[in-house]
Structures are given as structure tokens and as C-alpha cells.
N, C-alpha and C positions, 0 to 999 in steps of 0.2 A: 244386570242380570235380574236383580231384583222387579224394576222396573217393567221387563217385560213380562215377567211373571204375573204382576199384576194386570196390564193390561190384557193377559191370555187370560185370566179369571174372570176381567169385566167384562170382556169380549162371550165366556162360554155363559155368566151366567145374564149377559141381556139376550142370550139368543135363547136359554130358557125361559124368559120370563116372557119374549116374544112371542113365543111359540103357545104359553100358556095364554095369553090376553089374546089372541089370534081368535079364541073360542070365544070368551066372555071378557073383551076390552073392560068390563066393571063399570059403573055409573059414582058418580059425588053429585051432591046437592046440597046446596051452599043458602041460607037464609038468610038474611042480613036488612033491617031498616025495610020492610015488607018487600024486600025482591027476592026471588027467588033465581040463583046462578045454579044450573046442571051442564056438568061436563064428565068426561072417560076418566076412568081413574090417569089412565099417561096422561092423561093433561094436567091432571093436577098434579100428580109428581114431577112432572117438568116446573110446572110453577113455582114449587116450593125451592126448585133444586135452582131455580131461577133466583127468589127471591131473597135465597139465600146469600148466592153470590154477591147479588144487589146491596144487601146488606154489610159485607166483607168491602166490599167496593167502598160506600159512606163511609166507614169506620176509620180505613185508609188515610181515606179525603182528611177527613177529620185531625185527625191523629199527623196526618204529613209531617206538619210544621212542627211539631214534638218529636217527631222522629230522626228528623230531619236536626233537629238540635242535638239530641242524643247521639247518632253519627256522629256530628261535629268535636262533639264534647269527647267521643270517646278516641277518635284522630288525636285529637289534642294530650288527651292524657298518652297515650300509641306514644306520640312523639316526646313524652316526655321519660318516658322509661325509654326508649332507647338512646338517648342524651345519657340517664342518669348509667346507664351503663355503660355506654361510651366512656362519663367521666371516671366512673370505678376503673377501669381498665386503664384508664390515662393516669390514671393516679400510683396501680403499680407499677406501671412502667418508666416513675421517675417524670413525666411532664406535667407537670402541677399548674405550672399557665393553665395550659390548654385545658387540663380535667377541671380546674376554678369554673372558667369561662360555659364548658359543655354543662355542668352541672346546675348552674344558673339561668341558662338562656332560654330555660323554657321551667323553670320553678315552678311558677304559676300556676302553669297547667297542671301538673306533675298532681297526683292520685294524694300521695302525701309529701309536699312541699318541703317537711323538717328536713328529712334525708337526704334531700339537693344543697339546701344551704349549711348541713352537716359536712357532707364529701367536699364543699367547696371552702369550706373553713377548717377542714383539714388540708387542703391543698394549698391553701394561703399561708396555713402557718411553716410549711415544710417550706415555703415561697422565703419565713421571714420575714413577712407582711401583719404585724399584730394587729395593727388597726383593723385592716381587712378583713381579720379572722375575727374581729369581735362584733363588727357589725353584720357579719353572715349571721353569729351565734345570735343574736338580736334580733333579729328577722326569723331565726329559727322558733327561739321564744315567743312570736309574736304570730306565728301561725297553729290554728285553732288544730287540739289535736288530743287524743285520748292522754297523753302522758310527756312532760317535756323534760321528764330524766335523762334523756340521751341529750339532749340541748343541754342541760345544767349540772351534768356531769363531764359535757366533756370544757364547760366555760372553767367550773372547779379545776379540773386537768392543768389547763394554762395558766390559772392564777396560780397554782400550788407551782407549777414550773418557774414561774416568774418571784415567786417565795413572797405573795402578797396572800399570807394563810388566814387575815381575817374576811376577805373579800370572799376568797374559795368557800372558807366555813358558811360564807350566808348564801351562796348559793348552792352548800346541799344542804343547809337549813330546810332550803325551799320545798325540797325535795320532803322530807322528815313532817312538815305542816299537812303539806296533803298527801300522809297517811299511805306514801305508796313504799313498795316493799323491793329494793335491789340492794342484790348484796354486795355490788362494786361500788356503789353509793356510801355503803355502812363502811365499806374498806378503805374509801379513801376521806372520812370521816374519821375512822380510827388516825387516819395516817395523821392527820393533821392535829389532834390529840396529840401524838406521841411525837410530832416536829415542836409545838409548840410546848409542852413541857404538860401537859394536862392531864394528870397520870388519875386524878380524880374521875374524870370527865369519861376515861378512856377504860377506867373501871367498872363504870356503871353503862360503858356500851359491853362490855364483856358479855354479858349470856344472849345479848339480840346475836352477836356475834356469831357465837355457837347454836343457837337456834335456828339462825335463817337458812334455807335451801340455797347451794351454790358455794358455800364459805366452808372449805373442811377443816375439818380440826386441826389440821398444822398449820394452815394457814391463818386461823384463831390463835393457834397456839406461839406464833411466829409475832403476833400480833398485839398480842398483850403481855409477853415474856417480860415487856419492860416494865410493867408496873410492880414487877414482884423481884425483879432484880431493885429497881431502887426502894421498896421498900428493906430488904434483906441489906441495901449498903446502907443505910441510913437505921437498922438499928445495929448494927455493927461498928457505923460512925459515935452513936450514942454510947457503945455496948451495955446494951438496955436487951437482957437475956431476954424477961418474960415478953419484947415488943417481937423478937427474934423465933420466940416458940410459938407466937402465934401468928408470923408472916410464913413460917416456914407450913402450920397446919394449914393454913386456908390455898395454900398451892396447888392445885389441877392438879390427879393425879401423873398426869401426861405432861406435865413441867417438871417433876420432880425428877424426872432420867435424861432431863437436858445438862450436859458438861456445865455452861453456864450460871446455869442455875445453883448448880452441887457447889462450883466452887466460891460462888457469892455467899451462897450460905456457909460454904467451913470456913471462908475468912472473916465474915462473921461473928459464926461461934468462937473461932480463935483469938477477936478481939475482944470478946465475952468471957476467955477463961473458960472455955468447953473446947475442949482441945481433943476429948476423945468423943465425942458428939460428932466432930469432925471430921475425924480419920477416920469412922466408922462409915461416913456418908460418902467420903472420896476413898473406899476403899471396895465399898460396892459398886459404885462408880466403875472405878478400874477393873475390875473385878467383868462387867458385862462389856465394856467399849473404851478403849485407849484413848486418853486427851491429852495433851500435854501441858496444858493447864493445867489440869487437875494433878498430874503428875509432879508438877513444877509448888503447886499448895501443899500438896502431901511431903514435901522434902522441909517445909516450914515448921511444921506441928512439933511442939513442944509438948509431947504425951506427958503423964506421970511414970508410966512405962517407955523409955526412950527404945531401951533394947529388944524390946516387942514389936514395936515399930521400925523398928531397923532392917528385922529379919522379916517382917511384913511386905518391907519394900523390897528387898533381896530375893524375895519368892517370887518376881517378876522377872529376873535378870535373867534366867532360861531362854525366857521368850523375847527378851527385850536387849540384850545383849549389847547393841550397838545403840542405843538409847541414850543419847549425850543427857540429856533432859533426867531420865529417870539417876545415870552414876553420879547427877549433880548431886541428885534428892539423896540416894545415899549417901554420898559427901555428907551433907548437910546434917542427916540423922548420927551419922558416925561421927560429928564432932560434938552433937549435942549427948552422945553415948560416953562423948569420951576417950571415941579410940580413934585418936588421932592420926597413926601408921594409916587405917584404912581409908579414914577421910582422903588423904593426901592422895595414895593408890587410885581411891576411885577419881578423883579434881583430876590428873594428872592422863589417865585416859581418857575420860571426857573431853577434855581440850586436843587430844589427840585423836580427836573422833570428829569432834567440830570448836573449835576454839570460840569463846564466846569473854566478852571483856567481863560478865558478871563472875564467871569462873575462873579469870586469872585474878580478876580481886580476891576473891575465899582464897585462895592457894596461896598468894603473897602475904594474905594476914594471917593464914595460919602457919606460912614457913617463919613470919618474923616472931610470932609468940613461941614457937620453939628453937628461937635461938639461930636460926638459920639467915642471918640478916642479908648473907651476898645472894644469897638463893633467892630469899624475898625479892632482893632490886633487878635478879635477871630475868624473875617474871615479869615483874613489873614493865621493864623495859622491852619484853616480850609481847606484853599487851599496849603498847604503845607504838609498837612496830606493826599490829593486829588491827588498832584502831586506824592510822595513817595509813596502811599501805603498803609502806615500804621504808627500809632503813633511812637515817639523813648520811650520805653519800660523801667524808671527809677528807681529807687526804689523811696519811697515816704521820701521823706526829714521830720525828724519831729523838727519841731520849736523847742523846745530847746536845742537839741543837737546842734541845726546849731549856735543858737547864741551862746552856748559858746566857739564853735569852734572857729567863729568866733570874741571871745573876747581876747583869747588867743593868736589868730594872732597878733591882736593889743597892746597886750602887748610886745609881740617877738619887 
């Protein structure tokens, strides 16, 4: 449409310009090296429109064999993206030969080569082929490329699977020299920090942590949790209070309402003799989100106020009713209270809720210190029956046989 559009333009407007040179064809004179060329203006605008072409024509010429490379070269690269797509697709579909094979047969050519020898050193490793996978990733690193974090993160990948965490560390070292910035890099950096026990190391990567784009704060947070739990068991292993009040300040405020966290710290303080430092932390705790840790700590506490804490824990039991875990905790607070009746009440539902061998121990040694010694041995043996599985299956002894069996012995 267009097409002939124009040619109806060039058509209307040579027939005006025809028509207009029809009266005055126009004159050019041309001076050049003392000759003198006079010709009609159409002749000379032919000429030009001639020489122009002539011009476009050399340039052609010229240019062929350049051009003629750059077709080639861009075939070439053609054929190398639709391999590397091929191999992608051969790869989710489970045939890892074939997408190896596709993804490498034409590398070379390929716009950027990493990404061939990446998909086909994934292909190989899903194959079970490690050798294979490491000399793709080698060939990866060894082609010229703005950034080889994708090659030296996914080499770290494999060593970290293979638990060879010094070899992984130096190749995102690599990474970390030349100054480039991924936050799956910094992640699996941390990782190997917190495998290898580097809680120093993994400290001082904490605010790149939090500062990098891509890495959100739970995932930070998720991340470094461990360096402030082992510092809180380790002064609690001490109970070295002032090491205790200042691991507990310098904690994220956004660590401070992890379960974990609360109850490393009350055990903690409870092996520091802050017992109500404790209960205040695992009570707000409870208080916003049910743990059963936390829940399971809070039955431990040795307040100075037992019975404030009792009915602390009781003020739950509305909402928590069937709570084996929490009737422990009050078990536990009511013997340290002193009221023995309600310890036993609650131990005695709780195992009737879910029988647990920690709570037929409290029950058995709290029925033998009140005198209840048959009661003690039929938890006992109840919780033996709990642990096993199932009774041992005897024949039934009957009394006189046994005694004169056993009369006859004592005659022998």
C-alpha cells in the first residue's frame, strides 16, 4: 500500500516537473582544469542521481567481504541460541545427556559462551558426572566475560554439596576481590561461616548482609540468628551475667521476638540466678505467639515469687487447655510452689493428653516422696510399657504351683 503510494507521488510529481522544464529545460556549466562542460539542468540531475548509485554500488563492493563475515558470524551465533534453548528445555524435561550435548555443540559460537557451559554443567551434575561438571565450570571461567559470579557460584554450590567448605570459600573469595556485588554470593558465604563454625567471620559479614539489595531482613535475620544464640549459650555456660546483658543488648531488634532466641536467653539468665529477668522475657513471648519451648522453659523458672508465677502460667490454661506441654509447666511451678495435690492433678492430665516418659518421671518421683511407693512403680512401669510399645506378654504364674516349685528348690 504504501509502496504504491509512493510510486503515485513520484509518478504525479515528475510529471510536474516535466511539464515545468518543457518551457525552460534550465542550463549548468561546469568549469573544471580550463574546460568548460554545459549541459540541461535533467542531465545533470540524472548524473548525480547516477553517481550516486555508482557510489552505493563501490561501497557494496568494498564492504562484501565484511559483510559477508558478519552474516556468517551472526548464523553462527542464530544457531547457537537455538541449541542453547533447545538445551534449556532438554534440561526441564529430565534428559540431561541430550541438553549436556545441545548446550555445548555449538559454545563457541554462542553471543556468550558461559551460559552454554553453565546449562551443560548443570546437566552433568543432575547426570552424576562430577568430573564433567567441573571441567564445563573451567571452561566457563575461562571464557572472556563481564562477570564470572554465575561460573563461581554455582563451582562453590558443588563444593559446599560435596562439604569440601575450604575450596567453596576460595571460590567466592574470588568473587569478594573483584569488588562485585551479589547477594546470593554474600549468602552462601555466610553459609559456609555458619557450617564451619565461624561465628566471628559471620559477624562481621552481618551489616553487608543487611545492606545488600536482594537479601531481606528474615533472610539476614535467618542468617545470622546463630551468632547470638551461641553467644547467649556460652555466657550462660559461663553464667557470666554482665557477658549475658550485653549479648542480649546488641541483638537486632527483629531477633529479639524470635522463640529461639527468648529462650536461649532465659536459660541463660536462669543459669545466671536471674530468674525473673527470665520469666519476664518468656512471658512476653507467650504473651504475643505460642512456643512450646518457650512454654516448656517457663515450667523451669525458679522465681523468688513461685506463686506468682504459677498463676502466671494458669492464666494461659483458658486458651490452652489441652496443652500437655504447658499442664507440664504447671506441674513443675506447683511443685516448686509446694502444692503438691495440684502438681500431681496437673502430671496426671497431661499424660492423659499425651503421655511423655519426661512426665511419667516427675509423677513417679513425686508420688514416691509422698509416700506413695506402689503408685510410684506403676507409673513407672507404665512408662516402660510407653517407651517399648507394648507389655512383655507372660503366661500367668498361678500361686501354687510357684510356691511349691519353689519349696523344692529350698529343699535341693
Amino acid at each position: 500500500m504504501k509502496g504504491g503510494l509512493y510510486i503515485a507521488a513520484a509518478a504525479l510529481f515528475g510529471a510536474l516537473l516535466a511539464n515545468a522544464l518543457l518551457a525552460d529545460p534550465g542550463y549548468v556549466a561546469l568549469r573544471f582544469a580550463g574546460h568548460l562542460v554545459e549541459m540541461s539542468l535533467v542531465t545533470f540531475a540524472l548524473l548525480l542521481v547516477a553517481a550516486y548509485f555508482a557510489a552505493r554500488l563501490l561501497l557494496k563492493t568494498i564492504n562484501a567481504r565484511k559483510l559477508w563475515r558478519q552474516a556468517q558470524l551472526e548464523r553462527r551465533r542464530e544457531r547457537a541460541r537455538a541449541s542453547l534453548a533447545r538445551a534449556v528445555l532438554e534440561l526441564a524435561e529430565g534428559r540431561w545427556e541430550n541438553a549436556e550435548n545441545s548446550a555445548t555443540r555449538y559454545a563457541r559460537d554462542a553471543e556468550h559462551p558461559m551460559a552454554n557451559y553453565l546449562v551443560a554443567a548443570r546437566a552433568a551434575q543432575l547426570q552424576g558426572a562430577t568430573q564433567r561438571r567441573d571441567e564445563w565450570i573451567a571452561r566457563a571461567l575461562e571464557t572472556p566475560a563481564e562477570s564470572h559470579a554465575p561460573a563461581l557460584i554455582m563451582q562453590a554450590e558443588a563444593l559446599i554439596k560435596q562439604k569440601q567448605l575450604p575450596e567453596a570459600l576460595a571460590a567466592l573469595e574470588q568473587i569478594e576481590l573483584r569488588k562485585e556485588q551479589n547477594a546470593y554470593a554474600l549468602l552462601l558465604l555466610a553459609r559456609i561461616y555458619r557450617q564451619s563454625g565461624e561465628w566471628r567471620k559471620l559477624q562481621e559479614l552481618e551489616p553487608r548482609l543487611r545492606s545488600t539489595r536482594g537479601i531481606e531482613t528474615s533472610v539476614a535475620d535467618e542468617t545470622v540468628a546463630q551468632i547470638y544464640l551461641d553467644r547467649l549459650k556460652e555466657a550462660g555456660a559461663s553464667a557470666d551475667a554482665a557477658a549475658l546483658r550485653a549479648a542480649w543488648k546488641e541483638i537486632p531488634k527483629s531477633l529479639t521476638k524470635r522463640a529461639d532466641i527468648v529462650v536461649a536467653y532465659a536459660r541463660a539468665a536462669m543459669a545466671c540466678r536471674q530468674a525473673d529477668a527470665a520469666e519476664k522475657e518468656l512471658r512476653e513471648l507467650l504473651s504475643s505467639q505460642w512456643d512450646e519451648a518457650a512454654v516448656q522453659a517457663y515450667g523451669e523458672l525458679h522465681t523468688e515469687d513461685p506463686l506468682q508465677t504459677l498463676e502466671r502460667a494458669e492464666s494461659w490454661l483458658p486458651e490452652h487447655s489441652e496443652d500437655p506441654t504447658l499442664l507440664l509447666a504447671c506441674a513443675r511451678l506447683s511443685v516448686h510452689a509446694e502444692l503438691y495435690g495440684k502438681a500431681r492433678s496437673y502430671l496426671e492430665t497431661s499424660l492423659a493428653i499425651r503421655p511423655r516418659l519426661e512426665t511419667y518421671q516427675i509423677l513417679a518421683e513425686l508420688l514416691d516422696q509422698l509416700g506413695e511407693r506402689d503408685r510410684a512403680r506403676a507409673v513407672l512401669t507404665d512408662a516402660l510399657t510407653f517407651a517399648l510399645g507394648s507389655r512383655a506378654k507372660l503366661p500367668t504364674i498361678r500361686q501354687r504351683r510357684w510356691q511349691e516349685r519353689r519349696q523344692r528348690d529350698r529343699r535341693r
